[in-house]
TIKOLKE-991332 format. One line per 4 residues: number of its first residue (from 1); for each residue z, y, x of N, C-alpha, C, CB. Coordinates in steps of 0.1 Angstrom, whole numbers, plus 5000, padded with zeros to 4 digits. Glycine has a CB too. Layout:
NUM) Z Y X Z Y X Z Y X Z Y X ~ ...
***
This chain:
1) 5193 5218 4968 5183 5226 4963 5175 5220 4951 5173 5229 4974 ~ 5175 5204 4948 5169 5199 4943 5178 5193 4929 5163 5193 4951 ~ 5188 5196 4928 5196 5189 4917 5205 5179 4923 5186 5182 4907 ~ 5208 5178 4932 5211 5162 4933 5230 5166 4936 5199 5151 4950
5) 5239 5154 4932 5249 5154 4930 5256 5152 4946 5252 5146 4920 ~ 5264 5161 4952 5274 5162 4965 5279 5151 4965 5287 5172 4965 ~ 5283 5145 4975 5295 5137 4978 5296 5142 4989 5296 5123 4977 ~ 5309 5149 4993 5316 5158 5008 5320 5141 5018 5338 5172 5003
9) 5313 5142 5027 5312 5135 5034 5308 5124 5034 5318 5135 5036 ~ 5298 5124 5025 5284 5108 5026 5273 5117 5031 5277 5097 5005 ~ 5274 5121 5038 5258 5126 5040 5245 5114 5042 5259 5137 5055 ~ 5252 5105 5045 5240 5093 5048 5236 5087 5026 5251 5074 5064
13) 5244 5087 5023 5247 5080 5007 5239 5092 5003 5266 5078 4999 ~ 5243 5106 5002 5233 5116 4995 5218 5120 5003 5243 5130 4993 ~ 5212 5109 5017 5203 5108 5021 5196 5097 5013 5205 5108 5032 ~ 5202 5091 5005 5197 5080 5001 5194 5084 4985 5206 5069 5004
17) 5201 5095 4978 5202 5097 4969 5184 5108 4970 5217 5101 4967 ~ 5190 5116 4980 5177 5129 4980 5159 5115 4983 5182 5144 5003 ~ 5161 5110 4991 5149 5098 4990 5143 5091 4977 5154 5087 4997 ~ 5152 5088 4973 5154 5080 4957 5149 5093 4950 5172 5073 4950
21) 5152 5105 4944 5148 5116 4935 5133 5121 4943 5160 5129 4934 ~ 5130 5121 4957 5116 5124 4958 5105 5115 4954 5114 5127 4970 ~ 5110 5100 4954 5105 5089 4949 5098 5091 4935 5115 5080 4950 ~ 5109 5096 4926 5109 5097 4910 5101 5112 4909 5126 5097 4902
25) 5106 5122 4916 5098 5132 4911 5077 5133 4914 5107 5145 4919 ~ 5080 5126 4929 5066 5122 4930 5058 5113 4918 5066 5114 4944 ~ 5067 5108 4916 5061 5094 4904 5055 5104 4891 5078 5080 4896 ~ 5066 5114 4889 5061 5123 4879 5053 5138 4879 5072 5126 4874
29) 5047 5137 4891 5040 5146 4895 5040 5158 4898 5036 5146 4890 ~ 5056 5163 4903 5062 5170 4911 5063 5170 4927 5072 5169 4907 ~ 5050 5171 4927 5051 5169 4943 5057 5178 4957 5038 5166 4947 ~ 5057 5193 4947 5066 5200 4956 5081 5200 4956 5063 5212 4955
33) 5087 5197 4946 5099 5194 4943 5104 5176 4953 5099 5194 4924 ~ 5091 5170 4947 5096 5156 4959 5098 5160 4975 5081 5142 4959 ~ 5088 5165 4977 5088 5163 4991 5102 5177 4997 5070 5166 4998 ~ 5105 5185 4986 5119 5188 4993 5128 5180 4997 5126 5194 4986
37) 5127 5170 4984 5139 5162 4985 5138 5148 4998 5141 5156 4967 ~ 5128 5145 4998 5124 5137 5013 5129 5148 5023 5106 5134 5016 ~ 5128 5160 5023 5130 5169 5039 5146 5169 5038 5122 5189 5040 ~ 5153 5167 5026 5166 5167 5026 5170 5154 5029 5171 5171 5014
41) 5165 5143 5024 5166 5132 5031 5164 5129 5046 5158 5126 5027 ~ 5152 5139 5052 5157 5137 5064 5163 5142 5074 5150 5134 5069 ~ 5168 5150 5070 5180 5157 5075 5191 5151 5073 5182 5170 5071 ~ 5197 5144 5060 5210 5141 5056 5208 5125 5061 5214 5145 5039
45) 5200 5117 5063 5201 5105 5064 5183 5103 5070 5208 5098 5050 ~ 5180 5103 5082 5167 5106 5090 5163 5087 5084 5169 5111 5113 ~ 5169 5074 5083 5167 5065 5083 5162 5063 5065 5178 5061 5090 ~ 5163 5064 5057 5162 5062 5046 5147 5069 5044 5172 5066 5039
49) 5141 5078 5050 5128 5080 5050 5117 5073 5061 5127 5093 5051 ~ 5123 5071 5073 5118 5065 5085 5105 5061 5080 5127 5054 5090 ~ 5106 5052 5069 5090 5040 5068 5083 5047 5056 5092 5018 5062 ~ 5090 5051 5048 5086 5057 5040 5072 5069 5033 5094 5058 5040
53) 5064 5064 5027 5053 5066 5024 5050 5081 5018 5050 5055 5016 ~ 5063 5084 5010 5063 5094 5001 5062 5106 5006 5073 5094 4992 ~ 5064 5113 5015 5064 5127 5020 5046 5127 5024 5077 5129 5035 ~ 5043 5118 5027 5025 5118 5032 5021 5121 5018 5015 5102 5038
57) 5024 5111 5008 5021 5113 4992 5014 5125 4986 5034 5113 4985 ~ 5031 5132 4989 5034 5145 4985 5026 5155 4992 5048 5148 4987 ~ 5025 5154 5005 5018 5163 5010 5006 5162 5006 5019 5163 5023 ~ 4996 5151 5007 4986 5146 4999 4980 5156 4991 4990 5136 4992
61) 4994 5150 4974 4992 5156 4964 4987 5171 4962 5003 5153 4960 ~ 4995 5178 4975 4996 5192 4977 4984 5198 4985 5007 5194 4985 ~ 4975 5188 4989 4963 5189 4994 4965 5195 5006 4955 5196 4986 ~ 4973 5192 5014 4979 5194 5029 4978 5179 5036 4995 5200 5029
65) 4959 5182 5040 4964 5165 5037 4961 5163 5058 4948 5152 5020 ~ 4960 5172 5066 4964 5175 5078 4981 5171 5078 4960 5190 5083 ~ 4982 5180 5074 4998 5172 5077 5004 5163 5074 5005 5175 5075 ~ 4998 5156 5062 4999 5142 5057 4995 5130 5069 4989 5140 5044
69) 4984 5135 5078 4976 5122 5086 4988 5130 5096 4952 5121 5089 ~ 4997 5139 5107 5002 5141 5111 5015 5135 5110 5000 5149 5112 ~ 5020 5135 5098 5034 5131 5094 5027 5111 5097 5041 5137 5073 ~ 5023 5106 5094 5020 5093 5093 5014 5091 5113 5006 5090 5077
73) 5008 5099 5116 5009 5095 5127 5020 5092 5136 5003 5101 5132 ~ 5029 5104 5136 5037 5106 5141 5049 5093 5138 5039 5119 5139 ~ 5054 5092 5124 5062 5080 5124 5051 5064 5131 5065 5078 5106 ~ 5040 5064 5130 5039 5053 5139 5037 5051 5150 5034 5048 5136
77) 5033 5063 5157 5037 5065 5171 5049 5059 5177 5036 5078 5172 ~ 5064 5061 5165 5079 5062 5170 5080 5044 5169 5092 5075 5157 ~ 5069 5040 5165 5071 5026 5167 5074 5020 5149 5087 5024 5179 ~ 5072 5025 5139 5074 5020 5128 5069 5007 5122 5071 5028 5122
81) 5073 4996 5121 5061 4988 5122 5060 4982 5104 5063 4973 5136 ~ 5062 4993 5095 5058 4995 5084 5041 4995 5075 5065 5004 5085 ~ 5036 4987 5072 5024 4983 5068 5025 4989 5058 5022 4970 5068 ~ 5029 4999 5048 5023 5010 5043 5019 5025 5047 5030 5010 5036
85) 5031 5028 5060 5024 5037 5067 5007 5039 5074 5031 5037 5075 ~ 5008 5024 5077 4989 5026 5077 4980 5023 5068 4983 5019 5087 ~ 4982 5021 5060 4975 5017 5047 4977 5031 5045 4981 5005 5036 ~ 4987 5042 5040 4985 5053 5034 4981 5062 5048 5000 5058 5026
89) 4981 5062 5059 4969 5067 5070 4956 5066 5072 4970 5064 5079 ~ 4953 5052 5068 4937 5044 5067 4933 5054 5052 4938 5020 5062 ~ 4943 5056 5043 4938 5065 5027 4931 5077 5033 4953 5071 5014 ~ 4941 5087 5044 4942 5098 5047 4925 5097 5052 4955 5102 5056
93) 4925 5087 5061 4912 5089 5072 4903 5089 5060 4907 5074 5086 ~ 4904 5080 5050 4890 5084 5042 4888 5092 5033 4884 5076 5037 ~ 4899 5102 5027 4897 5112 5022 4890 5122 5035 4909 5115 5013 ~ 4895 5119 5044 4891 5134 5056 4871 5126 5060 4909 5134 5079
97) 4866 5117 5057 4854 5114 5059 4855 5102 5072 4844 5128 5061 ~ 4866 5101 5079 4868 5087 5092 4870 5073 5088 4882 5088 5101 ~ 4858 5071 5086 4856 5057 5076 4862 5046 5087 4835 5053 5071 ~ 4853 5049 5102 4857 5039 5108 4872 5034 5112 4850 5041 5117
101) 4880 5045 5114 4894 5046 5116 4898 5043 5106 4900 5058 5121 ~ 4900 5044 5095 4906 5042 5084 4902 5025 5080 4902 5055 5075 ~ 4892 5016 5086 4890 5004 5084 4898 5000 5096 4875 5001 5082 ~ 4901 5005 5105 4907 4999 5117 4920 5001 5113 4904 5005 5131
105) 4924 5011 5109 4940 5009 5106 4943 5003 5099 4948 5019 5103 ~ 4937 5002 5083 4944 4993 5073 4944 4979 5076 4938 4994 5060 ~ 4933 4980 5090 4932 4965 5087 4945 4961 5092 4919 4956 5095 ~ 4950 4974 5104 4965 4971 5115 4970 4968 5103 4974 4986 5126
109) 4972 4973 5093 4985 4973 5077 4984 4955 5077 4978 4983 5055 ~ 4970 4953 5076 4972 4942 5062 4978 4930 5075 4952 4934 5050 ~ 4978 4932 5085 4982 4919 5099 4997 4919 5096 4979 4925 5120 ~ 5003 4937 5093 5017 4937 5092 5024 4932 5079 5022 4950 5094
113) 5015 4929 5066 5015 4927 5057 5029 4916 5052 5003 4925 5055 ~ 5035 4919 5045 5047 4907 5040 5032 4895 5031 5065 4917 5024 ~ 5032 4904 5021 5022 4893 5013 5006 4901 5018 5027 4892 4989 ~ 5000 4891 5024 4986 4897 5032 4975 4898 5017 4978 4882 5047
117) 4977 4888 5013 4965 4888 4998 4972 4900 4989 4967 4869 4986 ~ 4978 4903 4988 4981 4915 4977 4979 4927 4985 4997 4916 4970 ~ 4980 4929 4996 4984 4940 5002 4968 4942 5007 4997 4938 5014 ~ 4959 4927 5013 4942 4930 5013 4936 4939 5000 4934 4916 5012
121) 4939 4930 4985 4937 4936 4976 4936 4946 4971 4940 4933 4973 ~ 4947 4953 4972 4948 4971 4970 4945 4975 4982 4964 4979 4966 ~ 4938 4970 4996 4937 4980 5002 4920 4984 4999 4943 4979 5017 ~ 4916 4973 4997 4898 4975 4993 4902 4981 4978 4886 4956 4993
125) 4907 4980 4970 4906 4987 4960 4914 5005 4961 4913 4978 4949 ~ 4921 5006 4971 4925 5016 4970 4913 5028 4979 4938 5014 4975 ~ 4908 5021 4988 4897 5026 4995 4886 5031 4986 4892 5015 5004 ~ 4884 5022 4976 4873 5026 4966 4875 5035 4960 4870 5019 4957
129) 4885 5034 4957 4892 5050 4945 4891 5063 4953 4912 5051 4941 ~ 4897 5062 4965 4899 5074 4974 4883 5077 4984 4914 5070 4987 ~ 4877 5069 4986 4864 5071 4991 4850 5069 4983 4863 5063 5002 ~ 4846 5055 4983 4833 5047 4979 4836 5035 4975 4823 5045 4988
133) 4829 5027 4963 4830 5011 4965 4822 5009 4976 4825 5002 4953 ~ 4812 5012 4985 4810 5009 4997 4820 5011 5008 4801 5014 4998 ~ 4831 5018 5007 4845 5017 5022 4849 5003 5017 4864 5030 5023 ~ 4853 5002 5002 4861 4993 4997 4854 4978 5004 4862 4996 4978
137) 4842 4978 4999 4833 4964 5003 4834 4959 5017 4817 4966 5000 ~ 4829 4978 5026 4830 4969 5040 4845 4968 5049 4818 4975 5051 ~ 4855 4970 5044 4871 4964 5046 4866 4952 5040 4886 4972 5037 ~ 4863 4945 5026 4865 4933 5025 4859 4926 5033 4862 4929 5014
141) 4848 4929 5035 4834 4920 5044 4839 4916 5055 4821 4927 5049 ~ 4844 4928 5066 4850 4925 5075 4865 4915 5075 4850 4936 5080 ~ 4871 4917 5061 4883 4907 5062 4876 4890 5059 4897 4911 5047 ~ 4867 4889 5054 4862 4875 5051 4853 4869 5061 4855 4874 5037
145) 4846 4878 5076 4845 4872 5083 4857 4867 5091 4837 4876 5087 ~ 4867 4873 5090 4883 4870 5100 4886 4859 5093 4897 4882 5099 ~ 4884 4859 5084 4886 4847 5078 4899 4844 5064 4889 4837 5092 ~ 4898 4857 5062 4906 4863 5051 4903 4861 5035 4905 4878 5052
149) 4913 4851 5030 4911 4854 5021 4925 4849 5009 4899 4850 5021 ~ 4924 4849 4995 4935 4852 4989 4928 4854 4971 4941 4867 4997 ~ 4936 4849 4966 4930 4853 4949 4929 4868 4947 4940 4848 4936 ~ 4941 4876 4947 4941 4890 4950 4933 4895 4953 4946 4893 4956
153) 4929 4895 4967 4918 4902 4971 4906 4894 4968 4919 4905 4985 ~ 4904 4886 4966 4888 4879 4961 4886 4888 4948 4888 4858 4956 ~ 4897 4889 4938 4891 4894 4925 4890 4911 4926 4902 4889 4911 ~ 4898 4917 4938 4893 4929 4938 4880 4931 4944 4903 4937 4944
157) 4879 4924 4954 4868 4925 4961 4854 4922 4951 4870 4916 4973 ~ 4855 4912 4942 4845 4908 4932 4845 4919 4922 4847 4894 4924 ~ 4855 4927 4921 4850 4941 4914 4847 4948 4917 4855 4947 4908 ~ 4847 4953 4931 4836 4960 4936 4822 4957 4936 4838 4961 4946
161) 4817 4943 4938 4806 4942 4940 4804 4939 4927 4802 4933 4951 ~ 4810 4937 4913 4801 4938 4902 4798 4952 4899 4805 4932 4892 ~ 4805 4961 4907 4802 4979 4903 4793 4984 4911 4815 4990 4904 ~ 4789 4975 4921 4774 4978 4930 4764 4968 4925 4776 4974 4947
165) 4765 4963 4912 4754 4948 4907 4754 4944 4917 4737 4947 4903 ~ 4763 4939 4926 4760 4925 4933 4768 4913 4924 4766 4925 4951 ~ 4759 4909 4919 4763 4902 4907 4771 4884 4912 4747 4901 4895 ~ 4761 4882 4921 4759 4868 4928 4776 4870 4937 4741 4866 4941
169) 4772 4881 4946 4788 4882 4955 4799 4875 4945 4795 4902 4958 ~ 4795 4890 4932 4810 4887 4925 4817 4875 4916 4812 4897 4916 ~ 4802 4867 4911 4806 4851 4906 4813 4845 4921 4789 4840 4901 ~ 4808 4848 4928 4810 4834 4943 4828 4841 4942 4797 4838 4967
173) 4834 4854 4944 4845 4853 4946 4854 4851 4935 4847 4861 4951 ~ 4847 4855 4923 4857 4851 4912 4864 4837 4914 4850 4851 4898 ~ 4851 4828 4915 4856 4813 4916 4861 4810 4923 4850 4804 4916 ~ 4865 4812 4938 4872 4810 4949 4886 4814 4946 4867 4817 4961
177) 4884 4828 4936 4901 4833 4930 4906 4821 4923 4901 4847 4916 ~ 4897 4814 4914 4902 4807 4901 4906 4796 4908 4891 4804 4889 ~ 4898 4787 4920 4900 4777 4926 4916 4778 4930 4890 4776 4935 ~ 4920 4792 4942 4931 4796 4946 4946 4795 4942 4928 4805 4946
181) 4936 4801 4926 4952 4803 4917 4956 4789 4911 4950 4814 4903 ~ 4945 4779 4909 4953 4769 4907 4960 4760 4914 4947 4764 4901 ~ 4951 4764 4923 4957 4753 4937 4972 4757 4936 4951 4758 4955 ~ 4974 4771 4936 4988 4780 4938 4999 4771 4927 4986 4802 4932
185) 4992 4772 4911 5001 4767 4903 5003 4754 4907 4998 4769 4891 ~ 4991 4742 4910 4994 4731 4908 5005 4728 4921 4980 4723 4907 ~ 5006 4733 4933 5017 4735 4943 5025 4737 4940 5019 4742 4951 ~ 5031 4746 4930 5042 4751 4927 5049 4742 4914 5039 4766 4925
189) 5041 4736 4904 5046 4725 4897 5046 4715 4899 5042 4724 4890 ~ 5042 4709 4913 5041 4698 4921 5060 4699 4926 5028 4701 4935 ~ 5063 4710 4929 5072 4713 4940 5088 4711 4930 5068 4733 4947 ~ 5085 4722 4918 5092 4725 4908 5097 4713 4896 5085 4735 4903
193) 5086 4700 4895 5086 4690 4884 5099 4680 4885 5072 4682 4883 ~ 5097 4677 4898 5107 4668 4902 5124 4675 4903 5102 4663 4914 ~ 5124 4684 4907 5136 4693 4909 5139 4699 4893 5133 4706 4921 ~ 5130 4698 4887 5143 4703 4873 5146 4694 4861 5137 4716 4863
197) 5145 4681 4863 5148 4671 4856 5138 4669 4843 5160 4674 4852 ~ 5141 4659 4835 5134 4657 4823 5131 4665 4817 5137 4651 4816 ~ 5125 4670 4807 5126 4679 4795 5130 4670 4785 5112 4688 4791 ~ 5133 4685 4775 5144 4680 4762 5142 4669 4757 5146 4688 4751
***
C-alpha cells in the first residue's frame, strides 16, 4: 500500500523493509503514510517494530496522542526493555500535563540507557521542548541528587538554567562539562599514545 518492493516469500525481509520506509517517511513528515508502513511491518515481521519508537511518533505527529501513550504502554508491559520506549512515553505524559509520571519513567529509560550521559541529556532537553524548561530542570535536579552526572547532560542541563537566568547553576555545570570532557580526552590519549607508535 505504501510503495514498497515484494519479495514472494520474505515476508519477515519485506517487514524490515516496510519498518525502514516508516522510519524515512516519518523523518519527512509523512506521518500517515509512516505509520502504515509500521502496521505493515507488524504484520509482515511483528519483531522489527517490537522496540521501536516510530509508530508512537507517528501517532503523535497525528495528534492521536492517546493512542500513542497506549501503543508505548502496551509494548512495555510485553516486557520490552527498550529505553526509548520510555523516554518517548515520559514525552507523551508531558505533552498530556503528567509531569510526575513522565519524570518517573524517563528516569526508568535513562537506568536502561546504553550511553546514560547522552541519553540524560536529551531527555532534560527533550522534556523542555515538549513541556517547560521547568520539567526539563526538575528531571535534571533529581538526576544530580542520584548522583548523575555526564558532560552531555551537564551542558544541557546548563542550558536550561541559563534560559531561566539561573546564571550561577549554569557556570557551575558548564565547568564540570569542561572538566569531564577533558578528563574523557586525556583517558583516551593516555590509552591510544602508546598503542599507535611514533609519529612520522
Amino acid at each position: 500500500p505504501v510503495g514498497i518492493w515484494w519479495v514472494e516469500g520474505l515476508s519477515e525481509a519485506n517487514g524490515w523493509w516496510s519498518a525502514l520506509l516508516g522510519g524515512l517517511l516519518l523523518d519527512k513528515g509523512d506521518a500517515e503514510a509512516a505509520l502504515m508502513a509500521f502496521e505493515q511491518a507488524e504484520e509482515l515481521g511483528p519483531f522489527w517494530v517490537r522496540d521501536r519508537v516510530g509508530p508512537a511518533q507517528a501517532l503523535v505527529a497525528l495528534g492521536r496522542i492517546e493512542e500513542a501513550e497506549s501503543y508505548l504502554l502496551e509494548k512495555i508491559e510485553k516486557g520490552a526493555p527498550y529505553a526509548g520506549l520510555r523516554k518517548e512515553l515520559a514525552l507523551v505524559y508531558a505533552r498530556r500535563g503528567k509531569e510526575d509520571e513522565a519524570l518517573k519513567i524517563m528516569q526508568e529509560g535513562i537506568v536502561l540507557a546504553n550511553n546514560q550521559d547522552e541519553f540524560a541529556g536529551l531527555a532534560v532537553r527533550d522534556l523542555a521542548e515538549v513541556s517547560s524548561d521547568d520539567l526539563g530542570i526538575r528531571l535534571g535536579e533529581r538526576l544530580v541528587l542520584i548522583g548523575h552526572a555526564g558532560p552531555v547532560f551537564s551542558t544541557n542541563l546548563a542550558v536550561l538554567y541559563y534560559r531561566v537566568d539561573r546564571k550561577v547553576d549554569c557556570r557551575r555545570l558548564l565547568d564540570q562539562a569542561e572538566v569531564m570532557m577533558q578528563k574523557g580526552l586525556e583517558e583516551t590519549w593516555e590509552f591510544l599514545s602508546p598503542r599507535c607508535g611514533p609519529g612520522p
